[in-house]
CHARMM internal coordinates of N, CA and C (Angstrom, degrees):
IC EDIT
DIST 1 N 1 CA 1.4474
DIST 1 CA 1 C 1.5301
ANGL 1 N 1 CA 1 C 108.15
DIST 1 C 2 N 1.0759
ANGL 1 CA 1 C 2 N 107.16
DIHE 1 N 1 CA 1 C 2 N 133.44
DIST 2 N 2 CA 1.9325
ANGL 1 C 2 N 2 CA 121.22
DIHE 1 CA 1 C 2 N 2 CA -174.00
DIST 2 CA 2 C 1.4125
ANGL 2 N 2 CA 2 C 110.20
DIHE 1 C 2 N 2 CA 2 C -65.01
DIST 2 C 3 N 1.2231
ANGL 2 CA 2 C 3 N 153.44
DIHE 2 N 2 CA 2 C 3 N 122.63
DIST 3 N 3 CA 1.3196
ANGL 2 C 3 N 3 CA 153.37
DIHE 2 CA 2 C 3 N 3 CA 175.51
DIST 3 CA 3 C 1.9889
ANGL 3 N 3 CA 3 C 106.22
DIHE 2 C 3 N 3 CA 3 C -32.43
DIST 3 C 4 N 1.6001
ANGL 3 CA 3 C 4 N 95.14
DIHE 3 N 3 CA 3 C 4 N -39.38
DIST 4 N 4 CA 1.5952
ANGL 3 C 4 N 4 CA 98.29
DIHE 3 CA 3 C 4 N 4 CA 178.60
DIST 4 CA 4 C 1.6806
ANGL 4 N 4 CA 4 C 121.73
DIHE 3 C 4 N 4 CA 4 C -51.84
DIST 4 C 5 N 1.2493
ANGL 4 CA 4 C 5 N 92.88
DIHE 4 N 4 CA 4 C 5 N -41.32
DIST 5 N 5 CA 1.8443
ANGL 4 C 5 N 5 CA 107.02
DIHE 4 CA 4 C 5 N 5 CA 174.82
DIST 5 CA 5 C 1.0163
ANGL 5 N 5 CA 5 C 112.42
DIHE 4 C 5 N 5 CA 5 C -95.39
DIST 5 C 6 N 1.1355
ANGL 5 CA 5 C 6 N 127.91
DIHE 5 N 5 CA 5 C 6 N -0.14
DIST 6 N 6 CA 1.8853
ANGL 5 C 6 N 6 CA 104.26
DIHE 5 CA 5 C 6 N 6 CA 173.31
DIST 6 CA 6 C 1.3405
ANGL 6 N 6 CA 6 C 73.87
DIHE 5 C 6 N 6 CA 6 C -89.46
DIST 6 C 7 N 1.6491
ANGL 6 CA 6 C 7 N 135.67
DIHE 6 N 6 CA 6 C 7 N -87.07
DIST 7 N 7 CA 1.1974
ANGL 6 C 7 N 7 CA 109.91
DIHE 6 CA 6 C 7 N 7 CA -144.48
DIST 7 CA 7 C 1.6691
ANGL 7 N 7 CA 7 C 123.66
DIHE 6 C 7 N 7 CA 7 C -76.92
DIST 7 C 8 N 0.8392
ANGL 7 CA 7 C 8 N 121.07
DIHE 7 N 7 CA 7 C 8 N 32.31
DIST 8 N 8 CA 1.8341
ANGL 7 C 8 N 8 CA 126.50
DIHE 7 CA 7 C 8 N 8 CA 141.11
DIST 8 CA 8 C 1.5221
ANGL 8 N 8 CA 8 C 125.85
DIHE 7 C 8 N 8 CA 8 C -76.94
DIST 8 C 9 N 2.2179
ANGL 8 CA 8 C 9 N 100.95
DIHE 8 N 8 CA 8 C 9 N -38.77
DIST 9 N 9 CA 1.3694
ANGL 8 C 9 N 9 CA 91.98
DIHE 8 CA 8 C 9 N 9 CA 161.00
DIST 9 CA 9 C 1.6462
ANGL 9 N 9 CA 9 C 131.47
DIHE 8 C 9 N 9 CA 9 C -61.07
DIST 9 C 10 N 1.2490
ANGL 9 CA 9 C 10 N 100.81
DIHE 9 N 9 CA 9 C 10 N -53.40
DIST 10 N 10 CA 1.7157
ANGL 9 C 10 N 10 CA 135.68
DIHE 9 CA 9 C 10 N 10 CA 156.11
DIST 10 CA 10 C 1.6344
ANGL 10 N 10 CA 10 C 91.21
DIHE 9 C 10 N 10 CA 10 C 3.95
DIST 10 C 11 N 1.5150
ANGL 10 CA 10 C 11 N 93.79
DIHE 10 N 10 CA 10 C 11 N -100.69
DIST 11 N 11 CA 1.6947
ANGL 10 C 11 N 11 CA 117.09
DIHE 10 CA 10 C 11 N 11 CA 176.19
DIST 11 CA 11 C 1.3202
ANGL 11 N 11 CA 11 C 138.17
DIHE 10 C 11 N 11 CA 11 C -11.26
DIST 11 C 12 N 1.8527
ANGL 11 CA 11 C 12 N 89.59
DIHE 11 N 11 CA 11 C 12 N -61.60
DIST 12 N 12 CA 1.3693
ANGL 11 C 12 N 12 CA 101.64
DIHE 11 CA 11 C 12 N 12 CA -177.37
DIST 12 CA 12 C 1.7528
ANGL 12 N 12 CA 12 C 110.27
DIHE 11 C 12 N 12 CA 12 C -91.37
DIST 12 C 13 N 1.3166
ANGL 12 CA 12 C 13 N 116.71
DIHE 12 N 12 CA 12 C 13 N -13.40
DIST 13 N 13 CA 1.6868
ANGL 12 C 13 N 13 CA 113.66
DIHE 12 CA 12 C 13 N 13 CA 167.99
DIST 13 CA 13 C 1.3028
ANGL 13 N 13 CA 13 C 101.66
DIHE 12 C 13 N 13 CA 13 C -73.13
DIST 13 C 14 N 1.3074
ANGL 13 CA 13 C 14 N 121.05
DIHE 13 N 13 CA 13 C 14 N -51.03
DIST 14 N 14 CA 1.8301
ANGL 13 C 14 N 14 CA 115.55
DIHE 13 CA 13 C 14 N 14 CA 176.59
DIST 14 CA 14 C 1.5501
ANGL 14 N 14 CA 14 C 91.66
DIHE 13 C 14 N 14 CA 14 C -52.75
DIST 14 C 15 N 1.3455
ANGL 14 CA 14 C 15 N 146.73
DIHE 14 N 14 CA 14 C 15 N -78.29
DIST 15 N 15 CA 1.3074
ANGL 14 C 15 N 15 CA 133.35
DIHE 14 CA 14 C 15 N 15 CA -134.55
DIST 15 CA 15 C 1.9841
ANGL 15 N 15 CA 15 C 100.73
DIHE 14 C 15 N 15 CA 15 C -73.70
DIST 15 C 16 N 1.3701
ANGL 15 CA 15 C 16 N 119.20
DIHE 15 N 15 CA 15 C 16 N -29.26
DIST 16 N 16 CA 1.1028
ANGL 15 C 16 N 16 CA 114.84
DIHE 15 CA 15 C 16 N 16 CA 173.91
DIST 16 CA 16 C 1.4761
ANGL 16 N 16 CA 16 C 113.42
DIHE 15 C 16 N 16 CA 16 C -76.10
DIST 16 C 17 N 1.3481
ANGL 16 CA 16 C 17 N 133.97
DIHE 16 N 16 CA 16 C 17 N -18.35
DIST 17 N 17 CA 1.3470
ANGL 16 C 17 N 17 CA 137.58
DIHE 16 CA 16 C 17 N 17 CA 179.39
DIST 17 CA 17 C 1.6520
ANGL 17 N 17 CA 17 C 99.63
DIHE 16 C 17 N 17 CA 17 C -86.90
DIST 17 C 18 N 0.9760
ANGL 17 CA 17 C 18 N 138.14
DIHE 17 N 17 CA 17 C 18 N -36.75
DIST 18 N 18 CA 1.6167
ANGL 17 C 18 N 18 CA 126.19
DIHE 17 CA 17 C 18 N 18 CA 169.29
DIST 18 CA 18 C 1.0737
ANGL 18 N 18 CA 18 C 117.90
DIHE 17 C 18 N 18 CA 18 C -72.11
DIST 18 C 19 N 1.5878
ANGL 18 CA 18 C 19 N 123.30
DIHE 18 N 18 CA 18 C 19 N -34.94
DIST 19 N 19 CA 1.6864
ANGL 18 C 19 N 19 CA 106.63
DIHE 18 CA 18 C 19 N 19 CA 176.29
DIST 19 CA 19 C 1.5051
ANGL 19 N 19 CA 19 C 109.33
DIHE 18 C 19 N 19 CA 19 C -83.36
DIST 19 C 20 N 1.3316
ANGL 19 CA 19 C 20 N 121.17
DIHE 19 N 19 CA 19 C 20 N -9.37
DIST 20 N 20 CA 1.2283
ANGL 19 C 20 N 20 CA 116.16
DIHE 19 CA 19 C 20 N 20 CA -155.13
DIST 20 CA 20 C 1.8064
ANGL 20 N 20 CA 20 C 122.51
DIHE 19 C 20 N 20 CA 20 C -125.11
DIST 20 C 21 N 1.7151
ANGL 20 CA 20 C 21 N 94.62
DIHE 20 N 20 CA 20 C 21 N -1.11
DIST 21 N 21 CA 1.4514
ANGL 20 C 21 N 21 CA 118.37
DIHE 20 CA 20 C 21 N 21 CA -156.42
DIST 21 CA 21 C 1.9643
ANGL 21 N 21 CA 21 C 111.13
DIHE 20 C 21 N 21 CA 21 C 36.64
DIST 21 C 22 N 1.6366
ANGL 21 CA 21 C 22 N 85.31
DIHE 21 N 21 CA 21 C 22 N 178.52
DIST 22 N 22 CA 1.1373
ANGL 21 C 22 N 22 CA 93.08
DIHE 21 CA 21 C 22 N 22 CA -146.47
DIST 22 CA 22 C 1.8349
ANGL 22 N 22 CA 22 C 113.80
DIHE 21 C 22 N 22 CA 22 C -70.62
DIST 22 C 23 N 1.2202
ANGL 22 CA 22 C 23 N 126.09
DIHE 22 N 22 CA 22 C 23 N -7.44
DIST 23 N 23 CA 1.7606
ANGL 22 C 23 N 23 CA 121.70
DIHE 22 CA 22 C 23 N 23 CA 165.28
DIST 23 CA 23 C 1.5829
ANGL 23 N 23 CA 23 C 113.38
DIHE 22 C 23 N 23 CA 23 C -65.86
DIST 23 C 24 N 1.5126
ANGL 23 CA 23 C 24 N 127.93
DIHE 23 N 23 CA 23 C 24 N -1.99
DIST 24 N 24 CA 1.3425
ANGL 23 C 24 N 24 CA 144.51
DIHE 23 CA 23 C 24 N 24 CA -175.68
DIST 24 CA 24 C 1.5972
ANGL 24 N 24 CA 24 C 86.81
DIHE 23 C 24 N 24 CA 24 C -39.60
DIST 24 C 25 N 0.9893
ANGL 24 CA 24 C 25 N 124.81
DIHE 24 N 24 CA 24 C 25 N 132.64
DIST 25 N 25 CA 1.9118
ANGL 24 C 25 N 25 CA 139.08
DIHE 24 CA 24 C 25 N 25 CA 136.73
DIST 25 CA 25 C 1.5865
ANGL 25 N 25 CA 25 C 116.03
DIHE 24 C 25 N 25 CA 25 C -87.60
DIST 25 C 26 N 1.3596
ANGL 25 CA 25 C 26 N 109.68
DIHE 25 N 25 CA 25 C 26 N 137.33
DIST 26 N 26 CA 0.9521
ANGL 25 C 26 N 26 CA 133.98
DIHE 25 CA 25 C 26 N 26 CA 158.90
DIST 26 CA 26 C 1.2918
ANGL 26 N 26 CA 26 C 129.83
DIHE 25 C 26 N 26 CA 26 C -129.60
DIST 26 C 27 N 1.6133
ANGL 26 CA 26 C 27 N 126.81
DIHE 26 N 26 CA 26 C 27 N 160.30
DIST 27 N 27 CA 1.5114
ANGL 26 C 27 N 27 CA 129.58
DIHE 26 CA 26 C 27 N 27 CA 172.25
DIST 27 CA 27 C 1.2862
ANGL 27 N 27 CA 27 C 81.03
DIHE 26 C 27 N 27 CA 27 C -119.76
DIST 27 C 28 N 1.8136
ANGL 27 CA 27 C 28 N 105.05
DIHE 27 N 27 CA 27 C 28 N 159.97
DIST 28 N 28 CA 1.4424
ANGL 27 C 28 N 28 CA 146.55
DIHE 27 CA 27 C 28 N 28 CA 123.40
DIST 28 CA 28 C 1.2679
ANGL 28 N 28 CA 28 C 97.20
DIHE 27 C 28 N 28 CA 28 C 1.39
DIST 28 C 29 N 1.4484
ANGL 28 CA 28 C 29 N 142.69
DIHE 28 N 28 CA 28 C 29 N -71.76
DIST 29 N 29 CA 1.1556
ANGL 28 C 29 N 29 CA 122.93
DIHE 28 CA 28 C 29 N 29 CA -156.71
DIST 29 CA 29 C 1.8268
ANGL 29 N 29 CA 29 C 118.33
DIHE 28 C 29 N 29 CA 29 C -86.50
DIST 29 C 30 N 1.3319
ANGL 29 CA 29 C 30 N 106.67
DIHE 29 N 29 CA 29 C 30 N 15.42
DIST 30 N 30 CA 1.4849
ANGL 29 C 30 N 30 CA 121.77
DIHE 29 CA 29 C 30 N 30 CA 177.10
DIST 30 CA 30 C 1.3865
ANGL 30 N 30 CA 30 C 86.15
DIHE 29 C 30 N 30 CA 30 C -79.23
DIST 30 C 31 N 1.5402
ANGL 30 CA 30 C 31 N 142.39
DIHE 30 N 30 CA 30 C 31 N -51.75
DIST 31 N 31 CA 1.5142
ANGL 30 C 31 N 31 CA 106.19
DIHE 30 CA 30 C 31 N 31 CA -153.63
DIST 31 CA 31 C 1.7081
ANGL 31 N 31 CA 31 C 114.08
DIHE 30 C 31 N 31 CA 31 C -84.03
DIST 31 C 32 N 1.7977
ANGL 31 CA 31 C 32 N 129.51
DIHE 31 N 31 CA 31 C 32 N 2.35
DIST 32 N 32 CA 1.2939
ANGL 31 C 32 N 32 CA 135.38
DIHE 31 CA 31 C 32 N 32 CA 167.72
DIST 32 CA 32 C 1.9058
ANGL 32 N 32 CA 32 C 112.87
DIHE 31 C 32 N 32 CA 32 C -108.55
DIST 32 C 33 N 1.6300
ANGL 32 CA 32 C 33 N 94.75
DIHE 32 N 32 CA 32 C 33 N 168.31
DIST 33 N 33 CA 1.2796
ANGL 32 C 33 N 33 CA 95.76
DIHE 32 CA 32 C 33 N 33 CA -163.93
DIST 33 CA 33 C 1.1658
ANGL 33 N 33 CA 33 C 122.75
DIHE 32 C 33 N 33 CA 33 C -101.60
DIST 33 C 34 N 1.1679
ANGL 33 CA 33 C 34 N 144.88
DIHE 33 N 33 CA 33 C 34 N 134.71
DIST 34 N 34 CA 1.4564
ANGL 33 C 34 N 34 CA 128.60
DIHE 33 CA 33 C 34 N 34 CA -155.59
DIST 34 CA 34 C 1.6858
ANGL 34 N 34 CA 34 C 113.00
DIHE 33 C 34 N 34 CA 34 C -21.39
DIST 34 C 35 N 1.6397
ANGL 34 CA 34 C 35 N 110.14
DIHE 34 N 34 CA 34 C 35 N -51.02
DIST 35 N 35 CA 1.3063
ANGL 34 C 35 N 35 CA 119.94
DIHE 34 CA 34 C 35 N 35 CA -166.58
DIST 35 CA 35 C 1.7328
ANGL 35 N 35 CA 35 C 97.25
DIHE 34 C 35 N 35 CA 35 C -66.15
DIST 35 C 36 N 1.3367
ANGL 35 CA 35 C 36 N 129.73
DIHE 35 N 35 CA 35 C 36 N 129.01
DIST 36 N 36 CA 1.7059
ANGL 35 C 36 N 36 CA 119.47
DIHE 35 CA 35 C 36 N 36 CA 161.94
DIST 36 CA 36 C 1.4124
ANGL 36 N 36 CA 36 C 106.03
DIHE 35 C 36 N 36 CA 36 C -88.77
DIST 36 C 37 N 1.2593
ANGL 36 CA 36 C 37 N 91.98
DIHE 36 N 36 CA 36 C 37 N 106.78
DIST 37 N 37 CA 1.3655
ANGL 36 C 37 N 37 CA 94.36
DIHE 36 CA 36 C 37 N 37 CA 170.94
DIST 37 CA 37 C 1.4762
ANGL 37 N 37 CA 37 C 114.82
DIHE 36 C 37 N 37 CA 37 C -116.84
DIST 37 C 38 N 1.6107
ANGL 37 CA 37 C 38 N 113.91
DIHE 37 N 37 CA 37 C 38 N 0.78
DIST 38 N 38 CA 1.3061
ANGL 37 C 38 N 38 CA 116.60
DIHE 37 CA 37 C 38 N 38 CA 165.01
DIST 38 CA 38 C 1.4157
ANGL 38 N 38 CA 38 C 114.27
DIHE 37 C 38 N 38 CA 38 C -125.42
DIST 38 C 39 N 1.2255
ANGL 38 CA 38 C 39 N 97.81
DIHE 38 N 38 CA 38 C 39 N 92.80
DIST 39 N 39 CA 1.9783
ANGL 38 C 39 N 39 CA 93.98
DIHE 38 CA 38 C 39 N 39 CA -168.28
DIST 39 CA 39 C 1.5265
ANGL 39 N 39 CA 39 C 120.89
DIHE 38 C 39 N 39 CA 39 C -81.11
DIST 39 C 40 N 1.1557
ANGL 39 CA 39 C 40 N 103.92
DIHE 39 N 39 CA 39 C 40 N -13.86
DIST 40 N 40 CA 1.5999
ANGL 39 C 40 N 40 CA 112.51
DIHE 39 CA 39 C 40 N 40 CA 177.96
DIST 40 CA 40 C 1.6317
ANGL 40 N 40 CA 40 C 104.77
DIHE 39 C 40 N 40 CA 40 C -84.77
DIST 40 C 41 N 1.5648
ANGL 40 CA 40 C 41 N 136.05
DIHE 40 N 40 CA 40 C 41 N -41.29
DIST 41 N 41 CA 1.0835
ANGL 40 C 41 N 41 CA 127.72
DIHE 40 CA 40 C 41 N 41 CA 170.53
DIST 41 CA 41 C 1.7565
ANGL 41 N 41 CA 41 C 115.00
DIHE 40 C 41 N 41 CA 41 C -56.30
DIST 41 C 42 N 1.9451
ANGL 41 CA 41 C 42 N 89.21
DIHE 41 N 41 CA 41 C 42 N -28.00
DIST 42 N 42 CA 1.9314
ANGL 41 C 42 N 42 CA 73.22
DIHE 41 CA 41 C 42 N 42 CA -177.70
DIST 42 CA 42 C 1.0158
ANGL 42 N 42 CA 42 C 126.40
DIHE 41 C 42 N 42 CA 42 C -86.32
DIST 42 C 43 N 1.7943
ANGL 42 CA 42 C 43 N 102.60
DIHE 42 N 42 CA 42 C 43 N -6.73
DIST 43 N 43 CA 1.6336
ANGL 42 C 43 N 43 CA 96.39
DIHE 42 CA 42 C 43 N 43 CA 171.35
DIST 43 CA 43 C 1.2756
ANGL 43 N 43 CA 43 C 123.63
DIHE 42 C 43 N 43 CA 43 C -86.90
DIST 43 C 44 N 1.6286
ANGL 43 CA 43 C 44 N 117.47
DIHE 43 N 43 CA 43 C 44 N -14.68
DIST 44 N 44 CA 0.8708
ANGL 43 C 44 N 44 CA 124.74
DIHE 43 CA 43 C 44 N 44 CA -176.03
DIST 44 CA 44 C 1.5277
ANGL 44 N 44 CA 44 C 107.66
DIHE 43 C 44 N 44 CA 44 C -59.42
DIST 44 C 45 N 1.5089
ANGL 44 CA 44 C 45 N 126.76
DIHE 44 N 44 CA 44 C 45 N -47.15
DIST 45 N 45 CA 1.5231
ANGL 44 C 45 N 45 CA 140.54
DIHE 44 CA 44 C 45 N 45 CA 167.72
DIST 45 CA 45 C 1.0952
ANGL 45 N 45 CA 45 C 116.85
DIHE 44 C 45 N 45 CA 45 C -46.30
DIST 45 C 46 N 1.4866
ANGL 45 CA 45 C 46 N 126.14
DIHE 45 N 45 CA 45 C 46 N -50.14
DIST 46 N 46 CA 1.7188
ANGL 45 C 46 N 46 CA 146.30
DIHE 45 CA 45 C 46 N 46 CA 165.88
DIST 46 CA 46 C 1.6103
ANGL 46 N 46 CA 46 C 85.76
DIHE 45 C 46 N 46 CA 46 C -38.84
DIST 46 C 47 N 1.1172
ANGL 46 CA 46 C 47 N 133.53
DIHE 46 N 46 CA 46 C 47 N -86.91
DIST 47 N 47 CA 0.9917
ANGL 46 C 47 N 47 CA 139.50
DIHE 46 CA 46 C 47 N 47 CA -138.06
DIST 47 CA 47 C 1.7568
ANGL 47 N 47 CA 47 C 114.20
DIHE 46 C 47 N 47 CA 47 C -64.58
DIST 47 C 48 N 1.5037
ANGL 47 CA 47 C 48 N 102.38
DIHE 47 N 47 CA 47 C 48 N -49.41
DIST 48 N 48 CA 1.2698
ANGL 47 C 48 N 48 CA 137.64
DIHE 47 CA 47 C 48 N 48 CA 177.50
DIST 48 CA 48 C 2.0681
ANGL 48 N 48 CA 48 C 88.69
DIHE 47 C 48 N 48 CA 48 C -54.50
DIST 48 C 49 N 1.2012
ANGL 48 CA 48 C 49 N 110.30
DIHE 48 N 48 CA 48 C 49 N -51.62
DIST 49 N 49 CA 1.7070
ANGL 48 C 49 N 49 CA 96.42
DIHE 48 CA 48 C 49 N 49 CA -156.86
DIST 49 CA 49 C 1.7416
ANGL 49 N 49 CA 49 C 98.88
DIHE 48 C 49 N 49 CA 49 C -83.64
DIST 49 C 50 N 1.4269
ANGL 49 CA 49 C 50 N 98.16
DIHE 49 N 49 CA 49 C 50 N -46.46
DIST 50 N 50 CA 1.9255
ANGL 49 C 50 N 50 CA 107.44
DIHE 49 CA 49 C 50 N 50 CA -174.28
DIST 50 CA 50 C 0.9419
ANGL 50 N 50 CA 50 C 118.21
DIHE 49 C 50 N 50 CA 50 C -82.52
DIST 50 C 51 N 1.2894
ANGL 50 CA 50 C 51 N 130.22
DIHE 50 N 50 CA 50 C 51 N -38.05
DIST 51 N 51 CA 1.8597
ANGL 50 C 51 N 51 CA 122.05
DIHE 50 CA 50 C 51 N 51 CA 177.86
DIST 51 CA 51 C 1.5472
ANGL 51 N 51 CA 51 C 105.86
DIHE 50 C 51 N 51 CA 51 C -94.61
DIST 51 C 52 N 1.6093
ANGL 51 CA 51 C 52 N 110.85
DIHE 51 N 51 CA 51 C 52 N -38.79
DIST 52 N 52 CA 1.4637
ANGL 51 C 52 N 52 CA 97.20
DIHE 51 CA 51 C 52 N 52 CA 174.61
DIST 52 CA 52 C 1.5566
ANGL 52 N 52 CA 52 C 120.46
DIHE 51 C 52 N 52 CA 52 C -70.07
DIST 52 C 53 N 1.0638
ANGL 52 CA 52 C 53 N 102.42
DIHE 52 N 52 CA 52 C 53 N -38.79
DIST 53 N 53 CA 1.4348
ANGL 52 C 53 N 53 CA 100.18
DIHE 52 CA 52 C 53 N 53 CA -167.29
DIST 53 CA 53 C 1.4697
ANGL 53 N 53 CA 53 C 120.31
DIHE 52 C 53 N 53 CA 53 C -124.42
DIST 53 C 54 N 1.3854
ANGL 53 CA 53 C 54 N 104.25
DIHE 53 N 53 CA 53 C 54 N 10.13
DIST 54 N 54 CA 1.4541
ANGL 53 C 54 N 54 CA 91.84
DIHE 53 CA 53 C 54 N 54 CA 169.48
DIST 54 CA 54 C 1.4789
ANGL 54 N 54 CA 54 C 129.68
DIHE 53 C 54 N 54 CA 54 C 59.94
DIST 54 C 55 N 1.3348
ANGL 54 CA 54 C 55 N 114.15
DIHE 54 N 54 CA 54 C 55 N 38.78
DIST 55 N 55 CA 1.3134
ANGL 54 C 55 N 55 CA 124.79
DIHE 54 CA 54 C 55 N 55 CA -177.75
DIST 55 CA 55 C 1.2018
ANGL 55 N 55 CA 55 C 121.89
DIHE 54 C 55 N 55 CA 55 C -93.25
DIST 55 C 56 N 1.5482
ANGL 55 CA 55 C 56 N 154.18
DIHE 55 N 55 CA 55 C 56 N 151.08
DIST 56 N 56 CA 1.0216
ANGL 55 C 56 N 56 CA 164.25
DIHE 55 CA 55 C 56 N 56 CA -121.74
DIST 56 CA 56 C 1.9498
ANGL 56 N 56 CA 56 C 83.98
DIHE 55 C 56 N 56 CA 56 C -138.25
DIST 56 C 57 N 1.4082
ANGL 56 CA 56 C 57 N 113.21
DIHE 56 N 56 CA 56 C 57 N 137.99
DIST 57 N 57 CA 1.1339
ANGL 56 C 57 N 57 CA 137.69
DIHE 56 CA 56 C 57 N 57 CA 179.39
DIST 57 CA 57 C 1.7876
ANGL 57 N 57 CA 57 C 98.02
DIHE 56 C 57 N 57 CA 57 C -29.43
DIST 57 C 58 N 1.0834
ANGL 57 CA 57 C 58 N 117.71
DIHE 57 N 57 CA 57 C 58 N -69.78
DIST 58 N 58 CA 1.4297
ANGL 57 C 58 N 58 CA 137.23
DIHE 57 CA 57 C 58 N 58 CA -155.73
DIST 58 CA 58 C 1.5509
ANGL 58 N 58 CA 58 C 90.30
DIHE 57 C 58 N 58 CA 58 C -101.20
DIST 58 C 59 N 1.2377
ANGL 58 CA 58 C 59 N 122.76
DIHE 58 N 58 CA 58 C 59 N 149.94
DIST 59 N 59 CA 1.8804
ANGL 58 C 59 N 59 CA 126.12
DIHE 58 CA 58 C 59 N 59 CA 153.73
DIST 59 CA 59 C 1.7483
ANGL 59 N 59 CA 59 C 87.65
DIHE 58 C 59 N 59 CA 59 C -174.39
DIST 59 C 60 N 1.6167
ANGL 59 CA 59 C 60 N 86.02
DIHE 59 N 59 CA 59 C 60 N 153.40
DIST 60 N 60 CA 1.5234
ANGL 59 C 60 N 60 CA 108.71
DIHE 59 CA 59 C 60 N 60 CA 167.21
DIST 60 CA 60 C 1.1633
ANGL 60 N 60 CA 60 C 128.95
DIHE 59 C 60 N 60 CA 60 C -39.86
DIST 60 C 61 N 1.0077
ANGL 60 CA 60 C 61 N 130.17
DIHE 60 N 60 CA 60 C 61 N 126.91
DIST 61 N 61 CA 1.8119
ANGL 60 C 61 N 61 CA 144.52
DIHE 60 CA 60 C 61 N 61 CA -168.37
DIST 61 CA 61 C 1.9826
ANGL 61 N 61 CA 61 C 98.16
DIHE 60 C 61 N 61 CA 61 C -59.32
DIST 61 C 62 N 1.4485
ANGL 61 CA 61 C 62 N 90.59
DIHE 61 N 61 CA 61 C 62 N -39.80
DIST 62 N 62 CA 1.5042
ANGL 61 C 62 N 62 CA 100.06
DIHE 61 CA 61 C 62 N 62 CA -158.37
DIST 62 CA 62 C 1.9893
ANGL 62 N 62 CA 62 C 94.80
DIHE 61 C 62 N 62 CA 62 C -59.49
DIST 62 C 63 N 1.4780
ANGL 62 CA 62 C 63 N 102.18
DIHE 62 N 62 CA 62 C 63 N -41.23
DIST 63 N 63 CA 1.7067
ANGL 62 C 63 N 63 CA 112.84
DIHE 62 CA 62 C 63 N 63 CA -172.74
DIST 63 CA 63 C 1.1536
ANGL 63 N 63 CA 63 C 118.64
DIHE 62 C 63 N 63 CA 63 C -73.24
DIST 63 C 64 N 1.7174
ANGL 63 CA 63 C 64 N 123.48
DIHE 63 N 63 CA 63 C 64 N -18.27
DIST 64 N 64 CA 1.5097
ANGL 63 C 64 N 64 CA 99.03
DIHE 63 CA 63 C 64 N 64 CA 164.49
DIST 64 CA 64 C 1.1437
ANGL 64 N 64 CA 64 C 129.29
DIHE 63 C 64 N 64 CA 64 C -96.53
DIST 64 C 65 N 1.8674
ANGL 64 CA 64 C 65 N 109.87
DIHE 64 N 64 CA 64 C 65 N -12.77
DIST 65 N 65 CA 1.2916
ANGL 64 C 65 N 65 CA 120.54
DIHE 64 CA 64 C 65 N 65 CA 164.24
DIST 65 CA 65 C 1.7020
ANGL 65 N 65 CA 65 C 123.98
DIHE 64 C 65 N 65 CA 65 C -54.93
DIST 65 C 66 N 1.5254
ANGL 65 CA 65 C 66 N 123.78
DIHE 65 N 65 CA 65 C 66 N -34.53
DIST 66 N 66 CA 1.1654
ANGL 65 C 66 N 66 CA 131.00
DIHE 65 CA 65 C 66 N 66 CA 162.15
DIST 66 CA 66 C 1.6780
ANGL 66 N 66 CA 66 C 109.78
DIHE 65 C 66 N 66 CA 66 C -75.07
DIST 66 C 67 N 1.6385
ANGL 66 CA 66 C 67 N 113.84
DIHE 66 N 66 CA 66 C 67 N -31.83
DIST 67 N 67 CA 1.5369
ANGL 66 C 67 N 67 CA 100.10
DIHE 66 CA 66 C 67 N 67 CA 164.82
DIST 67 CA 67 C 1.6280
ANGL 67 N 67 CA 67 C 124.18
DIHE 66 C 67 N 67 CA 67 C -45.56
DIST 67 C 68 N 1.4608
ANGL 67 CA 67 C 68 N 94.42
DIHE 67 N 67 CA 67 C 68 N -73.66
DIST 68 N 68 CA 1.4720
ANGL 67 C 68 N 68 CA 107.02
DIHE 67 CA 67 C 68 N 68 CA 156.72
DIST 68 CA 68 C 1.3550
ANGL 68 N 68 CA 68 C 129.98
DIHE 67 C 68 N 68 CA 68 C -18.72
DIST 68 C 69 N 1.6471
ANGL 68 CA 68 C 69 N 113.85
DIHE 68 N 68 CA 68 C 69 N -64.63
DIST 69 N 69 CA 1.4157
ANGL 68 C 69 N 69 CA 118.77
DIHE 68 CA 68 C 69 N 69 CA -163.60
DIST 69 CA 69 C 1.5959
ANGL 69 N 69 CA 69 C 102.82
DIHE 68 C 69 N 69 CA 69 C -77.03
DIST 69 C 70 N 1.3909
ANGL 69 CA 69 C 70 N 116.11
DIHE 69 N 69 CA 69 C 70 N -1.60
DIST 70 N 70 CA 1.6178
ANGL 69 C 70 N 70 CA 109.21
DIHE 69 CA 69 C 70 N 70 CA -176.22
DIST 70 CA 70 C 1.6623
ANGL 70 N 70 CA 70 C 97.97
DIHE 69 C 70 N 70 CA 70 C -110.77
DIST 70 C 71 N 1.3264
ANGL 70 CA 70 C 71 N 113.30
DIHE 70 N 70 CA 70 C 71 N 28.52
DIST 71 N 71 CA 2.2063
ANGL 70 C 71 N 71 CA 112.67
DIHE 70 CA 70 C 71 N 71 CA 177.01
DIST 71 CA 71 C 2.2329
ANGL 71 N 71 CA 71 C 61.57
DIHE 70 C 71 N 71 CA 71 C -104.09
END
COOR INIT
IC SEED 1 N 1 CA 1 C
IC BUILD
């Protein structure tokens, strides 16, 4: 995982875990903006959440931030 995307995930699980406390769900497509304007970072995440890891559409904000924080 590229230093660029962990901390975009990073960010946006912290910013979704303060407004939202910590049972908040998120997908993969929470850390881009409707517009793709970076398509290689999003596949890089696609890839990172569904082929690497086998994640279920939706999961806890709190679980990919500790995913993350343990690369």
């Amino acid at each position: 995982m590229t230093d660029r995307l962990k901390q975009k995930i990073l960010e946006v699980c912290d910013k979704k875990i303060a407004q939202k406390g910590t049972n908040v769900g998120i997908s993969f497509y929470a850390f881009f903006k409707n517009k793709n304007d970076t398509p290689e970072l999003l596949m890089e995440a696609a890839t990172w959440w569904i082929k690497t890891h086998q994640l279920d559409h939706f999961e806890k904000a709190v679980k990919i931030k500790a995913l993350v924080n343990s690369i």
